[in-house]
Residue frames as a rotation matrix with the C-alpha (Angstrom) as fourth column:
UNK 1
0.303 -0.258 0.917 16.80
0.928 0.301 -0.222 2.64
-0.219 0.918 0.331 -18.64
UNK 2
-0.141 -0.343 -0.929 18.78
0.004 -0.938 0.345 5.66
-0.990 0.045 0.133 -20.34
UNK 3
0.790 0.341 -0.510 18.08
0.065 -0.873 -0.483 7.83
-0.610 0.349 -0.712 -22.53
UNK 4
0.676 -0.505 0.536 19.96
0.614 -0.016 -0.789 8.23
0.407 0.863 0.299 -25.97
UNK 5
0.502 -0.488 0.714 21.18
-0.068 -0.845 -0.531 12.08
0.862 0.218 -0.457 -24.68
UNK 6
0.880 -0.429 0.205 22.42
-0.345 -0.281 0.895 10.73
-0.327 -0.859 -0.395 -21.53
UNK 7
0.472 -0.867 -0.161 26.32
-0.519 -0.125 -0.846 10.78
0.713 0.483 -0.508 -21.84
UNK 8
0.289 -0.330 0.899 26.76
-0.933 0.113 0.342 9.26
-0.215 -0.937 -0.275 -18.82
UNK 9
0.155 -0.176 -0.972 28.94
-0.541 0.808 -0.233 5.71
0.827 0.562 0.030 -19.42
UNK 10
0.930 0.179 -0.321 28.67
0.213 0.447 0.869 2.91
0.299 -0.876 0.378 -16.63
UNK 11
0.353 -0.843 0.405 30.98
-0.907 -0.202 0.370 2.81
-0.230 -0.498 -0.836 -14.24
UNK 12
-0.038 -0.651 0.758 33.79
-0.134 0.755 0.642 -0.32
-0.990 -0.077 -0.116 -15.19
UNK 13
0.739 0.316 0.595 33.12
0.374 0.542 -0.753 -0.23
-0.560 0.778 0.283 -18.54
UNK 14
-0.020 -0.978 0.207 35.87
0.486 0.172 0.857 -0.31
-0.874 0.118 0.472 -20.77
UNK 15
0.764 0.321 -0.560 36.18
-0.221 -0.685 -0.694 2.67
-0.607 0.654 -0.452 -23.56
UNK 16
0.007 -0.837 0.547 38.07
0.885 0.260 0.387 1.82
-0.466 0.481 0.743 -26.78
UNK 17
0.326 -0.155 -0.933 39.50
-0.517 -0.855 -0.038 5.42
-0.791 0.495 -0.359 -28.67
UNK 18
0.343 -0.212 0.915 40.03
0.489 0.872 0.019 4.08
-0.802 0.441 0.403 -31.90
UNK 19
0.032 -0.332 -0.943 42.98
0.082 -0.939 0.333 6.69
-0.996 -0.088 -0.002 -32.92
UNK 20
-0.795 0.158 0.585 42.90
0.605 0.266 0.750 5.74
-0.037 0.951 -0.307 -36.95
UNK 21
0.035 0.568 0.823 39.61
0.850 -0.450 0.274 6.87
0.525 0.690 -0.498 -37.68
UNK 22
0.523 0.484 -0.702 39.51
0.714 -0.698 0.051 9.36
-0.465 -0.528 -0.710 -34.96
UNK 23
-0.105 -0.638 -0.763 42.48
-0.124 -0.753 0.647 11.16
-0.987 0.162 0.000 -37.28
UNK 24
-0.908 0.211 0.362 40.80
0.354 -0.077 0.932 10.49
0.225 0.974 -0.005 -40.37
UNK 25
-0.017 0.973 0.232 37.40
0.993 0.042 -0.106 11.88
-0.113 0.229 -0.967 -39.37
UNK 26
-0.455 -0.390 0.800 36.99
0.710 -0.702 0.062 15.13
0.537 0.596 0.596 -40.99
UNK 27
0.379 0.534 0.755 35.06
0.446 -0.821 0.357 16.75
0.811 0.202 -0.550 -38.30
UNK 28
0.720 -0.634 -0.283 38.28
0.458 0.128 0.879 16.43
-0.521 -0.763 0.383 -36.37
UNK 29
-0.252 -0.937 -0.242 40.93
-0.069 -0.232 0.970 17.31
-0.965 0.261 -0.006 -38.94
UNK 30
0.371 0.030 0.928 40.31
0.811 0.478 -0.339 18.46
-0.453 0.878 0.153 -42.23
UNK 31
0.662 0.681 -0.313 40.26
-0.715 0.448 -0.537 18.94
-0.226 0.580 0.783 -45.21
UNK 32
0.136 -0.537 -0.833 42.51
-0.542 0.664 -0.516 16.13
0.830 0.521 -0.200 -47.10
UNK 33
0.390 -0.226 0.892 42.21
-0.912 0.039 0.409 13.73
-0.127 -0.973 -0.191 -43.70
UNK 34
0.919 -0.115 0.377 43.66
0.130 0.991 -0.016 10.64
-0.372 0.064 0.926 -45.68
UNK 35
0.806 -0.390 0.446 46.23
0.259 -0.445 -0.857 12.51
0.533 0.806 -0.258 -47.01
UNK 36
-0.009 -0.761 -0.649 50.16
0.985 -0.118 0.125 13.36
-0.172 -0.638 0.751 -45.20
UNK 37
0.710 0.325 0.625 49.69
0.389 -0.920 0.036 17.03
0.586 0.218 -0.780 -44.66
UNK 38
-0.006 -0.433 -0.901 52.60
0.995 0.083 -0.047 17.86
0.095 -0.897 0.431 -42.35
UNK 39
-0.838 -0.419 0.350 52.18
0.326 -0.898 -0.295 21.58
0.438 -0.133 0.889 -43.06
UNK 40
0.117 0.984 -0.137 48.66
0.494 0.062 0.867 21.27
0.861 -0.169 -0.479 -41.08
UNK 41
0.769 -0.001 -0.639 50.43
0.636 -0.095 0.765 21.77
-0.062 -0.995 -0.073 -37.90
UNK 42
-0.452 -0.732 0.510 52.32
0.826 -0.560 -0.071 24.63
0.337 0.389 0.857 -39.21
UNK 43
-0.309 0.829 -0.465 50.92
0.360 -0.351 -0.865 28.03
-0.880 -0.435 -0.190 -38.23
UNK 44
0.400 0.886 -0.237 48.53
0.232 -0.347 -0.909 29.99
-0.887 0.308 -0.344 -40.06
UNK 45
0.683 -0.428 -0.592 51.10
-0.604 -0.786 -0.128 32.34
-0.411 0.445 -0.796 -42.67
UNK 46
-0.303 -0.892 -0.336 53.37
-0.790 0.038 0.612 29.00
-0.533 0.451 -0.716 -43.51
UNK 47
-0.460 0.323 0.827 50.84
0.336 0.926 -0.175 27.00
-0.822 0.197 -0.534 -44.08
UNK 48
0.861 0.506 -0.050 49.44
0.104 -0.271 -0.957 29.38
-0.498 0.819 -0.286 -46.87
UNK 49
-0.010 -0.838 -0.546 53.29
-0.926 -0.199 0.321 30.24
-0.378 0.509 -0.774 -48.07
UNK 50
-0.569 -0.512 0.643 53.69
-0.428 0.852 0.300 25.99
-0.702 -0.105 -0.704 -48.39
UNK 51
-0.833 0.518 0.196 50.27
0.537 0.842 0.056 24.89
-0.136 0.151 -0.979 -49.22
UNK 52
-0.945 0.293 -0.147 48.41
-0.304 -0.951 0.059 27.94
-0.122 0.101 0.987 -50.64
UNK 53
-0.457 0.709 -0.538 45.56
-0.217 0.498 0.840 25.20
0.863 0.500 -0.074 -52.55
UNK 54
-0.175 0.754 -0.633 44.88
0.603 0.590 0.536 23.50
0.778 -0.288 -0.558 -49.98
UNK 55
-0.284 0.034 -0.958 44.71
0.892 -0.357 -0.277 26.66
-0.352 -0.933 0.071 -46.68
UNK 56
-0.823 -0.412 0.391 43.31
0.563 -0.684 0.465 28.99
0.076 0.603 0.794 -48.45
UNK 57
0.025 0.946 0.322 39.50
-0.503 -0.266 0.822 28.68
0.864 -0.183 0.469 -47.86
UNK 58
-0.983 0.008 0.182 40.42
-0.167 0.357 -0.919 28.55
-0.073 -0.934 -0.350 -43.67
UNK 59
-0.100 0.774 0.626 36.37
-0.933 0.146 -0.329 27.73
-0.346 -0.617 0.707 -43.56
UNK 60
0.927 0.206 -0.313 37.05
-0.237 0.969 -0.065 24.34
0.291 0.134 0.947 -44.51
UNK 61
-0.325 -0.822 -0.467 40.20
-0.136 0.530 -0.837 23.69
0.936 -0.209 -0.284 -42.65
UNK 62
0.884 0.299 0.359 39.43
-0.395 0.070 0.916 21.92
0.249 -0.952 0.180 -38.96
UNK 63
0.146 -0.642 -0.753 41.85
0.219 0.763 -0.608 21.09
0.965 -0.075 0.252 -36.87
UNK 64
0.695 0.392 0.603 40.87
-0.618 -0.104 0.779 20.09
0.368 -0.914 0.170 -33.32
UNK 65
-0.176 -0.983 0.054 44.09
-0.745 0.097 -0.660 19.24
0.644 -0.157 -0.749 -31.36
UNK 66
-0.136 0.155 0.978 42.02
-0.944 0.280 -0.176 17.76
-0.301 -0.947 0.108 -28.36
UNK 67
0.806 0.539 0.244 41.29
-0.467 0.833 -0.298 15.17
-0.364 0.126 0.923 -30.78
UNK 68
-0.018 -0.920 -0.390 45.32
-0.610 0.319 -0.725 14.30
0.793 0.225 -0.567 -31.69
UNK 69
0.621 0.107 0.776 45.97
-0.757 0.336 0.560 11.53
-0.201 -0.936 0.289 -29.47
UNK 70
0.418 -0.065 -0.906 48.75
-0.777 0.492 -0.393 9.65
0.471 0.868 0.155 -30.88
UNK 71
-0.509 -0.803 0.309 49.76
-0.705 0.183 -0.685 8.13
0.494 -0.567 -0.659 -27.70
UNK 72
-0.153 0.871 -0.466 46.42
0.736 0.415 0.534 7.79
0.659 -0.262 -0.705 -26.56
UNK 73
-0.423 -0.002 0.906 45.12
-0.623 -0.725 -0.293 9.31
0.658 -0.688 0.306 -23.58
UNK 74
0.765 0.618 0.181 43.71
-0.482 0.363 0.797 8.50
0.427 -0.697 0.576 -20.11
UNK 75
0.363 -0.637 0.681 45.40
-0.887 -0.011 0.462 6.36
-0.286 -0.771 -0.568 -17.20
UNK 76
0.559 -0.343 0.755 46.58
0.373 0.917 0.140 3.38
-0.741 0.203 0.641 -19.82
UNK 77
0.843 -0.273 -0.463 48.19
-0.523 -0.617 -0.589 6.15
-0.125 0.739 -0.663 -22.00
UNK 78
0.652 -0.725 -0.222 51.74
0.132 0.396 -0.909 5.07
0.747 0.563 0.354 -23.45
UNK 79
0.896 -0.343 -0.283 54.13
0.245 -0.152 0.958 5.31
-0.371 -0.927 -0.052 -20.47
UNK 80
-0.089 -0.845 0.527 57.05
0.995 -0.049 0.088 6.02
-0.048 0.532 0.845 -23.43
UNK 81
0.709 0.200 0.676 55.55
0.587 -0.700 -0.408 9.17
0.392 0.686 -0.613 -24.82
UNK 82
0.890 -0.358 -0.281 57.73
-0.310 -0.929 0.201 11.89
-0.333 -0.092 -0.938 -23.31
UNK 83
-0.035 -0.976 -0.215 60.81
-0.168 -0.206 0.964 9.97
-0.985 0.070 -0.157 -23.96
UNK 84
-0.077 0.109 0.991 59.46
0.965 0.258 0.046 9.01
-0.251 0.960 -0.125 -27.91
UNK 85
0.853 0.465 0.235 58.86
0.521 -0.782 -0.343 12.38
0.024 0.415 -0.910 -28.16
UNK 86
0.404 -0.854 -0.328 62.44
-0.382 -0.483 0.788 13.28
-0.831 -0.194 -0.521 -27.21
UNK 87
-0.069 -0.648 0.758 63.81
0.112 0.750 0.652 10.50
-0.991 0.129 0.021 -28.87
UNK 88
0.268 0.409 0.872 62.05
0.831 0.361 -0.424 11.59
-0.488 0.838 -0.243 -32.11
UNK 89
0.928 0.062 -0.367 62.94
0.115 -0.986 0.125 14.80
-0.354 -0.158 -0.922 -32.00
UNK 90
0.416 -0.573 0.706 66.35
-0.482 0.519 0.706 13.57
-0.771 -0.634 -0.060 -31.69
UNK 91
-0.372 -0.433 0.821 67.08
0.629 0.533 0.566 11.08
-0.683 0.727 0.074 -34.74
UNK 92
0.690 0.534 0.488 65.23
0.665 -0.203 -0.719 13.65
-0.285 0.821 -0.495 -37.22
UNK 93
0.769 -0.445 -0.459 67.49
-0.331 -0.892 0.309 16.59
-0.547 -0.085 -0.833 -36.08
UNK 94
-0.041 -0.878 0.476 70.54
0.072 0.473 0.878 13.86
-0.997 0.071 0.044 -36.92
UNK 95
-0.241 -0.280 0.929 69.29
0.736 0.571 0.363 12.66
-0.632 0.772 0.068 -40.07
UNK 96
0.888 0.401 0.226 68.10
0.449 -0.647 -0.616 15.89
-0.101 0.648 -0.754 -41.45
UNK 97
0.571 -0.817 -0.079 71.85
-0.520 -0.435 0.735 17.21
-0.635 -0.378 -0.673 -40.28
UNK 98
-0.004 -0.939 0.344 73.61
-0.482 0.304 0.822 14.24
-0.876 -0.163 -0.454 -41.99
UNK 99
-0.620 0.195 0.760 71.82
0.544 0.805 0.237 12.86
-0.566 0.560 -0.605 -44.84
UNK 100
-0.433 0.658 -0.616 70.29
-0.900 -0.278 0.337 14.38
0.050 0.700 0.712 -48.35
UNK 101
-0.584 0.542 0.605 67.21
0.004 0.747 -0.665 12.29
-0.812 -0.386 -0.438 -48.48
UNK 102
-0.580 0.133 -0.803 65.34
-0.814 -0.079 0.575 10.84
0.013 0.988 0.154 -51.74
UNK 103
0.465 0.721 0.514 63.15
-0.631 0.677 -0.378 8.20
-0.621 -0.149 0.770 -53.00
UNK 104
-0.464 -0.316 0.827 64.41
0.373 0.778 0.506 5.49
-0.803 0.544 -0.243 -54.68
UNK 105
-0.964 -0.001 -0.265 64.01
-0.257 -0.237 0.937 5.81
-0.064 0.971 0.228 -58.59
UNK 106
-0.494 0.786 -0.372 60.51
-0.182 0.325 0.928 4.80
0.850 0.526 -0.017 -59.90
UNK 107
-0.643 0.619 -0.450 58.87
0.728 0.314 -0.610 4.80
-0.237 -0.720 -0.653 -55.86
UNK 108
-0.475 0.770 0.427 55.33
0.155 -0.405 0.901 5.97
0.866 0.494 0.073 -56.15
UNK 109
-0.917 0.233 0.324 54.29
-0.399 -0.504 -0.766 7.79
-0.015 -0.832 0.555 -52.82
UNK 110
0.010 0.949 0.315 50.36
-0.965 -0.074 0.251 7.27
0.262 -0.306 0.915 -53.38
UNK 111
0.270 -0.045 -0.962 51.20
-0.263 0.958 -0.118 3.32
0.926 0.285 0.247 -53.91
UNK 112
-0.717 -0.635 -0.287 52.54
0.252 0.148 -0.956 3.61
0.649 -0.759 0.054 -50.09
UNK 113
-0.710 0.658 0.250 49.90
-0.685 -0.728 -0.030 5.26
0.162 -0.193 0.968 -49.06
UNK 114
0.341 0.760 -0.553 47.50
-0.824 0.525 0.214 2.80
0.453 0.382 0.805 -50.56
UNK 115
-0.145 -0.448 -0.882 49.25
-0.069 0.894 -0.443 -0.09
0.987 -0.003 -0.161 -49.57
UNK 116
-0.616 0.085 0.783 48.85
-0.609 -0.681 -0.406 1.44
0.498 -0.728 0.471 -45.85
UNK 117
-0.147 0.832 -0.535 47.04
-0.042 0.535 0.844 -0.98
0.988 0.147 -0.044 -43.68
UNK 118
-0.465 0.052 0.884 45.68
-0.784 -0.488 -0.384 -0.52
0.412 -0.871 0.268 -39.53
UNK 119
0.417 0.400 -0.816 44.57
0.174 0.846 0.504 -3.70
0.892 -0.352 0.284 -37.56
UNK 120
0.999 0.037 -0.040 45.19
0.053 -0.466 0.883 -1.57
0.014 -0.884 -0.467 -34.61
UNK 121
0.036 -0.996 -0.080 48.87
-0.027 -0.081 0.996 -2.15
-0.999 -0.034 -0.030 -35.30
UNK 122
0.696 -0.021 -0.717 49.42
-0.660 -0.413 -0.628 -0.10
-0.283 0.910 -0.302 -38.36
UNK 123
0.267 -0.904 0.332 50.99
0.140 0.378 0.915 -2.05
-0.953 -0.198 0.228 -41.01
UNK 124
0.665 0.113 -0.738 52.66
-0.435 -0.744 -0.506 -0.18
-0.606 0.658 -0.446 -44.00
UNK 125
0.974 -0.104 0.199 54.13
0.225 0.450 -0.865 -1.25
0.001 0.887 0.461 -46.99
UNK 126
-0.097 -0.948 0.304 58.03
0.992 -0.066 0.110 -0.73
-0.084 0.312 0.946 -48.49
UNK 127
0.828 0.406 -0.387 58.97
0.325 -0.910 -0.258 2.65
-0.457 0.087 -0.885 -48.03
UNK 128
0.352 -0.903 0.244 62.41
0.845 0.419 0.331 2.78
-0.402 0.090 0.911 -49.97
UNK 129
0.976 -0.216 0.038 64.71
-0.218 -0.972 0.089 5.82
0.018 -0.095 -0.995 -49.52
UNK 130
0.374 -0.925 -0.073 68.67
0.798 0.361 -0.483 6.36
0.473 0.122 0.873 -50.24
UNK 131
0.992 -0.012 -0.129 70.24
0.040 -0.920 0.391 8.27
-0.123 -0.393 -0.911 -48.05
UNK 132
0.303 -0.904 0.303 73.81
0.742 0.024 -0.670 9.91
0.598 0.427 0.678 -48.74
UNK 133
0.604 0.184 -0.775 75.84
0.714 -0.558 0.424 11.37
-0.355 -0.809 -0.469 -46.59
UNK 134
0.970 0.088 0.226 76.43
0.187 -0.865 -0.465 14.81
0.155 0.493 -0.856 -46.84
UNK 135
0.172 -0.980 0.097 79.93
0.863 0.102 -0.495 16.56
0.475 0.168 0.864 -47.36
C-alpha cells in the first residue's frame, strides 16, 4: 500500500490535466484568474504602464508559465499547435492591419463572460463585433 506523500502514479494509468481550472487556480496565475487579463503576459514595466491597479502589489501577482498548457502537454499533446500558433499569429496581424474593431452597441462584456461555459469543450456565448474596414 502507498503512502499519501508517495508521488509515484502506477504505471498505465491514465492522467487527465484538466486545463480550465488549472488556468483559473490562483496558485498558478493570479490575481483576477477569472478575469481576461491579456496584459499578464506582458513584461513587468507595461504591465504597470496598462494595468497599474491591478500589477502594482507584484506580491500578489503569480504567474507560473509551466502551468500554461493550452495545447496540453505530454505524448497526446495537440499535433496542430505549432501551426495554430502560426496560424494565429497570422489572422490577428491581418485583422488588426485591416479592420477598426468595436462592440456592437449595448454588448455587455461581463454578460459574455458569464455566459462562458467548459464541458471540456468550451462553449461561449454571442460575442458580437462590427468590423469596418479601414481607409
Amino acid at each position: 500500500m502507498t503512502k499519501p506523500s508517495d508521488s509515484n502514479v502506477p504505471e498505465g494509468t491514465t492522467i487527465f490535466i484538466p486545463s480550465y481550472g488549472l488556468h483559473r487556480d490562483p496558485s498558478y496565475f493570479a490575481p483576477l484568474t477569472d478575469t481576461f487579463v491579456p496584459e499578464r503576459w506582458l513584461p513587468l514595466d507595461k504591465q504597470l504602464e496598462l494595468e497599474p491597479g491591478i500589477f502594482k502589489d507584484q506580491s500578489k501577482v503569480v504567474q507560473n508559465l509551466d502551468a500554461f498548457i493550452p495545447f496540453s502537454t505530454g505524448p497526446a499533446n495537440c499535433v496542430g499547435k505549432n501551426l495554430a500558433w502560426m496560424e494565429m499569429r497570422m489572422v490577428v496581424c491581418l485583422t488588426m492591419q485591416k479592420y477598426d474593431i468595436r462592440f456592437e452597441d449595448g454588448f455587455q462584456p461581463k454578460q459574455w463572460e458569464d455566459d462562458m461555459r467548459d464541458f471540456f469543450v468550451t462553449m461561449k456565448g454571442e460575442l458580437p463585433v462590427i468590423l469596418t474596414p479601414r481607409k
